[in-house]
C-alpha angles and dihedrals in degrees: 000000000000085000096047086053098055090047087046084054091042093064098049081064097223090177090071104047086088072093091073096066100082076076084087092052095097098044082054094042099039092053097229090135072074093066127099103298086242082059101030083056102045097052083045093063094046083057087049093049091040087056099048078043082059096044085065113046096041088050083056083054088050095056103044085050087054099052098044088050107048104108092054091039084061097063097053117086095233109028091050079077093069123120092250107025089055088044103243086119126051131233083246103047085045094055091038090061089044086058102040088046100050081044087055092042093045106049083040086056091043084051092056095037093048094048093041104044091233110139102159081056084065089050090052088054108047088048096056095072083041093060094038095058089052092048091050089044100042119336102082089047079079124083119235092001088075084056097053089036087059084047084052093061088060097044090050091053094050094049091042086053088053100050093042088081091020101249126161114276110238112217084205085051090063105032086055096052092039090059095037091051088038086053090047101043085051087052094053090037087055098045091050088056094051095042094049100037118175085359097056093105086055083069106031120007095207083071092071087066101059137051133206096259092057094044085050091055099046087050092057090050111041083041093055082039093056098041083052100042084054097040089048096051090052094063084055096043113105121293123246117216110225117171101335098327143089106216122169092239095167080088085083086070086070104097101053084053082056099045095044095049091054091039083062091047090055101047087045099065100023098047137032094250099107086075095062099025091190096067083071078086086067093061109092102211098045079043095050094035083051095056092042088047088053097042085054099053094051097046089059090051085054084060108035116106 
C-alpha cells in the first residue's frame, strides 16, 4: 500500500507545485507584508490557503494530462516512468485523483473566497482546471499557442494570488509573468526536440511544427522581452524616499533579473534541466541569485513610500 500511495503522490506531480508560489507575488509586490502585522498576517494566511488550493487543483491537471497522455508518454525515455504511463496506476485511479484534487482545490478555494469576501478569486480557480483540461485536449496541438496556453497557467496563478486578498493587479506584473513562463515553455520546447529527434511527434505532435532554429529565435526574444518589460516596470514601482529624494531604486534589482535570465540560458543549452524547468532550483548560483533577488525586493518595500 506504502508503494500505491506514493504512486498515487507521483502523479499529482508535487514537485512542481513550486509553480504555485508566484501566487505570493501580489501580497510582496504589493507590499501587504507592510501592513499591520493582524492584517499582514491574515492576508498572509488567505495566500497560503490560495497556493495549497492551487496544489490541488494543478495536481488534478496534472492527472488528467497524464491519462490522456499515456500512449505518447510511453515512447519517451523519461515520461514512460510515470505512474500511469508505466501501468502502476490505473486510468481510473488516475481519473479518481484528478477528481478528488480539483474537489480539495475547489472547496479550499470556496473557504478563501467565502472569509475574504473574494468571489472573482473563486472564478480564477475554478478556471484554472478549466484551462488546464483544454490545454491538455487542444491547446497544446497549436504551435506557438501551446506555448502561450502554458504561459496562461502562470499568469492565472498570479492574478488568482492577487485577488485572493484583493490587491490591485499590476499590468507589469503580468506582462512580466506572461514573457518569463513563454521563455521558459520555448526552452523546454526546444530541449524535447533535440532529446527525441526524428521520434519528437511521437510524443507531442506540435514538435513536429518547429525546429531548432525558430525555438532559438523565440528564446532570444522572449528572453531580451522579459529582462526590458522588467526593467521597464521598475522605473514606474513606487518610489523610496532616501535622503530628500524619491528615486526608483527597485531598478538595482536589475541585474539579478539579468543573471538569472542568462543563468537559465546557460543551464538550458549546457544541461538537461530545460526539460524539467524546476530542477533550475537544484543549481546553486540561479537558487542563491533568486533569494538575494527576493530579499531585495522586499527590503526596498519595506522602504517604498
Amino acid at each position: 500500500m506504502g508503494e500505491k500511495f506514493r504512486d498515487w503522490l507521483t502523479l499529482l506531480r508535487p514537485h512542481q507545485w513550486v509553480k504555485n508560489a508566484l501566487l505570493f507575488a501580489g501580497y510582496i509586490f504589493a507590499g501587504n507584508f507592510k501592513l499591520p502585522p493582524e492584517k499582514a498576517l491574515l492576508d498572509l494566511s488567505f495566500v497560503l490557503a490560495a497556493f495549497f488550493s492551487f496544489c490541488g487543483l494543478s495536481g488534478a491537471v496534472y492527472a488528467f494530462n497524464d491519462v490522456i497522455d499515456r500512449e505518447k508518454d510511453r515512447k519517451h525515455p523519461t515520461k514512460r516512468n510515470r505512474p500511469i504511463a508505466s501501468g502502476r496506476v490505473s486510468v481510473g485511479e488516475g481519473i479518481a485523483l484528478a477528481i478528488l484534487g480539483g474537489t480539495l482545490g475547489v472547496a479550499l478555494a470556496s473557504w478563501v473566497a467565502w472569509q475574504n469576501q473574494a468571489p472573482l478569486f473563486l472564478l480564477a480557480a475554478v478556471s484554472y482546471p478549466i484551462w488546464g483540461f483544454a490545454y491538455s485536449l487542444w491547446l497544446k496541438r497549436l504551435i506557438i499557442v501551446d506555448a502561450i496556453g502554458v504561459a496562461a497557467g502562470f499568469v492565472l496563478r498570479v492574478v488568482a494570488g492577487c485577488l485572493a486578498i484583493k490587491v490591485e493587479i499590476s499590468p507589469w506584473l503580468i506582462l512580466c509573468t506572461l514573457l518569463l513562463a513563454l521563455f521558459i515553455a520555448f526552452s523546454k520546447r526546444r530541449h524535447e526536440l533535440i532529446l527525441m529527434g526524428n521520434n519528437a511527434t511521437a510524443v507531442r505532435s506540435v514538435l513536429g511544427e518547429y525546429s531548432p532554429q525558430l525555438l532559438d529565435m523565440f528564446i532570444a526574444v522572449t528572453a531580451a522581452m522579459t529582462i526590458m518589460a522588467y526593467s521597464l516596470y521598475t522605473f514606474t514601482a513606487p518610489h523610496i524616499l532616501l535622503g530628500d529624494r524619491k528615486e526608483p531604486w527597485l531598478m538595482i534589482t536589475i541585474p539579478f533579473v539579468v543573471y538569472g535570465v542568462l543563468r537559465y540560458l546557460y543551464l538550458a543549452y549546457q544541461t538537461d534541466t530545460a526539460g524539467a524547468p524546476e530542477q533550475m532550483l537544484r543549481d546553486r548560483p540561479f537558487v542563491i541569485n533568486l533569494l538575494l533577488w527576493t530579499l531585495t525586493v522586499i527590503l526596498l518595500g519595506l522602504l517604498a513610500r
